[in-house]
VEXPARO-785690 format. One record per residue (C-alpha): x, y, z; residue in three letters. Coordinates in pm, whole numbers, plus 50000, padded with zeros to 5 digits. Each point is the difference from the previous one (the first is absolute). Example, Ala and Ser with C-alpha at 12.3 -4.5 7.8 and 13.67 -1.06 7.14 Angstrom:
512304955050780ALA;501375034449934SER;
//
This chain:
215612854172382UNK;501145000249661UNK;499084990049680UNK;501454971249866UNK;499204993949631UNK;497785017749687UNK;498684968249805UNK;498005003149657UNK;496914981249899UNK;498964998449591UNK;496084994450014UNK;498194992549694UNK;496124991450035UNK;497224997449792UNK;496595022350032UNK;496724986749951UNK;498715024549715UNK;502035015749791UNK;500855038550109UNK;500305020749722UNK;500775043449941UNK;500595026449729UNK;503484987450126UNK;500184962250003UNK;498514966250006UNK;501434977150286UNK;498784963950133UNK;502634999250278UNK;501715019650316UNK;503835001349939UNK;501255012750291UNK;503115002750229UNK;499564990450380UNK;502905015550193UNK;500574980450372UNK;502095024650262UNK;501244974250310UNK;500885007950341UNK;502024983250234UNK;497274983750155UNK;498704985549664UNK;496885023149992UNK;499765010649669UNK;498215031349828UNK;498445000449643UNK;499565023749724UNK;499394998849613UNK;501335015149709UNK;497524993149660UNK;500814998049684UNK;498115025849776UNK;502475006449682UNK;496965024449857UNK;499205023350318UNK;503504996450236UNK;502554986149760UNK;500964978150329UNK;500674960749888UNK;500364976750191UNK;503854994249925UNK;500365041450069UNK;498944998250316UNK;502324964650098UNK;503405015549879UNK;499055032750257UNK;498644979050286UNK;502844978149960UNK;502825020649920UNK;498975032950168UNK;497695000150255UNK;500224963850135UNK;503885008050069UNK;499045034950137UNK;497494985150265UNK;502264966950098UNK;500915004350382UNK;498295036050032UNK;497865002850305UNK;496804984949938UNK;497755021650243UNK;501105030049855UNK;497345001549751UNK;500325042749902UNK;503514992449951UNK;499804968249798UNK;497275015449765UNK;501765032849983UNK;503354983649837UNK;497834978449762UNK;498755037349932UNK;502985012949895UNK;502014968049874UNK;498645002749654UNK;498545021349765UNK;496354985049852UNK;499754966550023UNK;496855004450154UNK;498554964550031UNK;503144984950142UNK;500095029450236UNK;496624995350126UNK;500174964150019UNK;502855008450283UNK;498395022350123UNK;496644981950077UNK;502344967450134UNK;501875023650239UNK;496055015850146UNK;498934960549978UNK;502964987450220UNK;500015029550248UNK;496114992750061UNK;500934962250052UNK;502225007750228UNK;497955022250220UNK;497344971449944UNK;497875026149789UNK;497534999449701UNK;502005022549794UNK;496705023749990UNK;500525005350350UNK;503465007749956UNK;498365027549790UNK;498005015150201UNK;496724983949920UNK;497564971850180UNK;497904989449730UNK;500154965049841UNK;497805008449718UNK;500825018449711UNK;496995007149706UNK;501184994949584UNK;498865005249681UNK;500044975149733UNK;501374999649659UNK;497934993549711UNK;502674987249701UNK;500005025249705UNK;497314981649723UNK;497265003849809UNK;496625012850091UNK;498444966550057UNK;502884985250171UNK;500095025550232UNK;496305003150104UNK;500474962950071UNK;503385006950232UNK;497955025250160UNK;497474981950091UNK;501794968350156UNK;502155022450197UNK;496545017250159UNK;499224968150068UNK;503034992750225UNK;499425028350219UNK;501885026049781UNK;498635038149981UNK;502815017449882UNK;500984991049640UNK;503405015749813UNK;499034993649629UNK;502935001949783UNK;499715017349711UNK;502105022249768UNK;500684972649716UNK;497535012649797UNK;498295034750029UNK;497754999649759UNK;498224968150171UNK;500975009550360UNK;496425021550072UNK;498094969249917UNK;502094977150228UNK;498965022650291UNK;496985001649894UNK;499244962750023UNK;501924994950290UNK;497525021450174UNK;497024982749879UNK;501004969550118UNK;501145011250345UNK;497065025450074UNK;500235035750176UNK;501514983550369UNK;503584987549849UNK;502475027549940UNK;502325002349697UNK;503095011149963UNK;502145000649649UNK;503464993449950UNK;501405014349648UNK;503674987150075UNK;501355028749789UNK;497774984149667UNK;498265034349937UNK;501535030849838UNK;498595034250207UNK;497605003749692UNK;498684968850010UNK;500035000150379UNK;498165036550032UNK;497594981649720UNK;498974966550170UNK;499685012250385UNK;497845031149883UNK;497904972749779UNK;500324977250365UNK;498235034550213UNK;497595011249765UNK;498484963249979UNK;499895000050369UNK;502164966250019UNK;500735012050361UNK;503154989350008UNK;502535008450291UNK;502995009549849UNK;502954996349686UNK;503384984650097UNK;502815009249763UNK;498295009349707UNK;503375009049801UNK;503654997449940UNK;501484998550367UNK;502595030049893UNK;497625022649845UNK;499275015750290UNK;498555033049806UNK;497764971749775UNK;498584988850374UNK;499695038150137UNK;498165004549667UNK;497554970550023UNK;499465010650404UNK;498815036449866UNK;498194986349782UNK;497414978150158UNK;498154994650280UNK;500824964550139UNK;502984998150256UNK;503374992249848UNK;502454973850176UNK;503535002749917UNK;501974961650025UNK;502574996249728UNK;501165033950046UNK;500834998450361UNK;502814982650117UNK;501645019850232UNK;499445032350247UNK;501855021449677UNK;497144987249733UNK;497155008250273UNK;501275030050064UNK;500045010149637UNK;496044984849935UNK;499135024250300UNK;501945029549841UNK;498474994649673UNK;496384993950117UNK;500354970149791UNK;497764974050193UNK;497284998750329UNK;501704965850155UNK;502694980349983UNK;500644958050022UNK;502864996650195UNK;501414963649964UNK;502904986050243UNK;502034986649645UNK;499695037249861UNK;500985019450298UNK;503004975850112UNK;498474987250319UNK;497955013950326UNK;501385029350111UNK;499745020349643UNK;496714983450000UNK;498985014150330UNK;501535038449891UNK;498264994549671UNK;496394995050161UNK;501195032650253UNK;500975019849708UNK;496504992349813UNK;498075005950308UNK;501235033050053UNK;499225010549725UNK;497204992849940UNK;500014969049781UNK;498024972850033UNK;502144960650022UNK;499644967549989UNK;502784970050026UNK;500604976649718UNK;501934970749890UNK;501524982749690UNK;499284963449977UNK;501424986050244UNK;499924974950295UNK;498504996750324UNK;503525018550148UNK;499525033049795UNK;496295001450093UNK;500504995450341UNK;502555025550007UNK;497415026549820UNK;497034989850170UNK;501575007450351UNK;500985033549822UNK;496605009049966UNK;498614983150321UNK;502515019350207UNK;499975037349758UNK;496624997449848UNK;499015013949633UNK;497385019249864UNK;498394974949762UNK;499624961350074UNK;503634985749880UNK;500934982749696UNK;501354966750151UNK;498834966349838UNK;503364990449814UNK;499974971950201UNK;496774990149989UNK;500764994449636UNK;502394970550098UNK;498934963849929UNK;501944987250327UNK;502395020450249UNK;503614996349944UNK;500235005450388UNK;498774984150341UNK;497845028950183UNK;499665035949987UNK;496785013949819UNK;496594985749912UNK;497235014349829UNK;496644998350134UNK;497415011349731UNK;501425037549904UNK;502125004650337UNK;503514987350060UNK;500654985750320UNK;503335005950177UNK;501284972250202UNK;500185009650382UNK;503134982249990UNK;503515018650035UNK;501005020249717UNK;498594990249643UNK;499344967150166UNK;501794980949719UNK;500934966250119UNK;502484990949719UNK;500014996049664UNK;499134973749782UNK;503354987149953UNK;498884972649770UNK;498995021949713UNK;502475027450007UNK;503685005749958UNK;501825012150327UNK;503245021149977UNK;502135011550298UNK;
//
């Protein structure tokens, strides 16, 4: 069986609240659906995101290589040779990371529908159920305290606050965040490389010594000043998770080597699809790092695709995995759900991704 034709899918949808970062203010998810075809007409899903301010991937990058590149490459290949076909994507370009995982995750999709599969079982794993965090929009103190408490309210217990746009202001954010969620909801901060290492060192020492009990820092500087984040990480007590600075196995490999962080996000759009992904949380693990599995903002096809990541892998901390929660309406037909603070993966084959909307996108192949 072979597969018959890479197609392209341009999603725009809106999100219900704003989601805004020391990095940027969006109200949609632009995205890039890519369709791989067999034969038989099954067909396997992935999704490349647009984030011009962490990946440099647009949406128009990752067409012209689907299209031009690895469409062409995959064309009449051998469709159950899934090592193979992910191996070539591999090596068929250099970065491009989003297009490549997009592939990547349509290739893992369509070999689990073809075995007639959840793609976490495909994996490895069983489970159907898959715990997340939930972002709280960066903001001011009172706006925050509110987010916080709606989202306790709808079952969440793991809050990422983003933070990082202004340090001066950012212990006092925390600080009412945890009044108005109480001692049972953990917190989590998300800098998005808005502090320098001074002002990081500064505001998570203030965040310990007022006992804000607070579970860890994500990115609290530049992604390439790796000696800034080994700095910070000497520095303080609260656990240090590397995201923007670790794309591949190479930029892991150098946070380890430097001591520069405890844990690392890895994230499917980073990495260039599930196999890195999978050496990534290997490579952490053995050394002793702790992990968790991310996303950008994206659809219900890039969630799925991380979610049965973790079911089937596992992290050490509860994953970071709402992006589509934020979505006013699915640009899709199936795959995930969220019930309260746990995504649900179908138990349908693969990402279990009926079609997409074809109504409200542009199609390309």
């Amino acid at each position: 069986m072979t597969i018959a034709a890479v197609r392209t899918h341009r999603l725009s949808a809106p999100l219900h609240t704003p989601f805004v970062t020391a990095l940027r203010r969006t109200t949609t998810v632009d995205t890039l659906v890519v369709e791989v075809v067999d034969t038989d007409g099954r067909s396997g899903f992935g999704e490349a995101p647009q984030v011009w301010q962490v990946t440099g991937a647009s949406i128009a990058g990752a067409e012209a290589c689907v299209q031009h590149l690895l469409g062409p490459l995959l064309t009449g290949r051998d469709a159950d040779d899934l090592q193979a076909r992910c191996a070539e994507v591999r090596r068929a370009v250099v970065g491009n990371e989003s297009a490549r995982a997009a592939v990547d995750v349509a290739l893992h999709d369509l070999a689990a529908r073809r075995l007639g599969v959840p793609l976490v079982r495909l994996l490895g794993g069983t489970t159907l159920r898959v715990p997340t965090d939930v972002t709280l929009a960066a903001g001011d103190a009172v706006d925050l305290a509110a987010a916080a408490t709606r989202r306790r309210a709808e079952g969440f217990t793991v809050l990422k606050l983003k933070v990082g746009t202004d340090a001066r202001g950012d212990l006092d954010r925390v600080r009412a965040v945890r009044a108005a969620v109480g001692p049972e909801v953990r917190i989590r901060l998300d800098a998005n490389q808005g502090w320098t290492p001074r002002e990081a060192v500064r505001v998570i020492r203030g965040i310990e010594d007022a006992g804000l009990d607070v579970e860890l820092v994500e990115q609290p500087v530049h992604r390439r000043d790796l000696d800034g984040l080994a700095w910070v990480s000497d520095r303080v007590e609260l656990p240090i998770l590397a995201d923007e600075s670790v794309f591949d196995l190479r930029d892991l490999v150098e946070v380890i080597r430097r001591r520069a962080a405890d844990m690392v996000n890895v994230k499917l759009a980073k990495c260039g699809g599930l196999h890195t992904a999978r050496t990534l949380l290997d490579l952490a693990a053995a050394h002793g790092m702790g992990t968790i599995v991310g996303s950008m903002m994206e659809s219900q096809v890039g969630l799925g695709a991380a979610a049965s990541l973790v079911a089937a892998y596992g992290t050490t901390a509860v994953s970071d995995l709402d992006a589509a929660w934020w979505l006013a309406w699915s640009p899709v037909a199936g795959g995930i759900r969220y019930d309260g603070a746990t995504v649900v993966l179908p138990d349908a084959p693969g990402l279990g991704i009926a079609n997409v909307n074809e109504a409200k996108v542009q199609t390309r192949g």
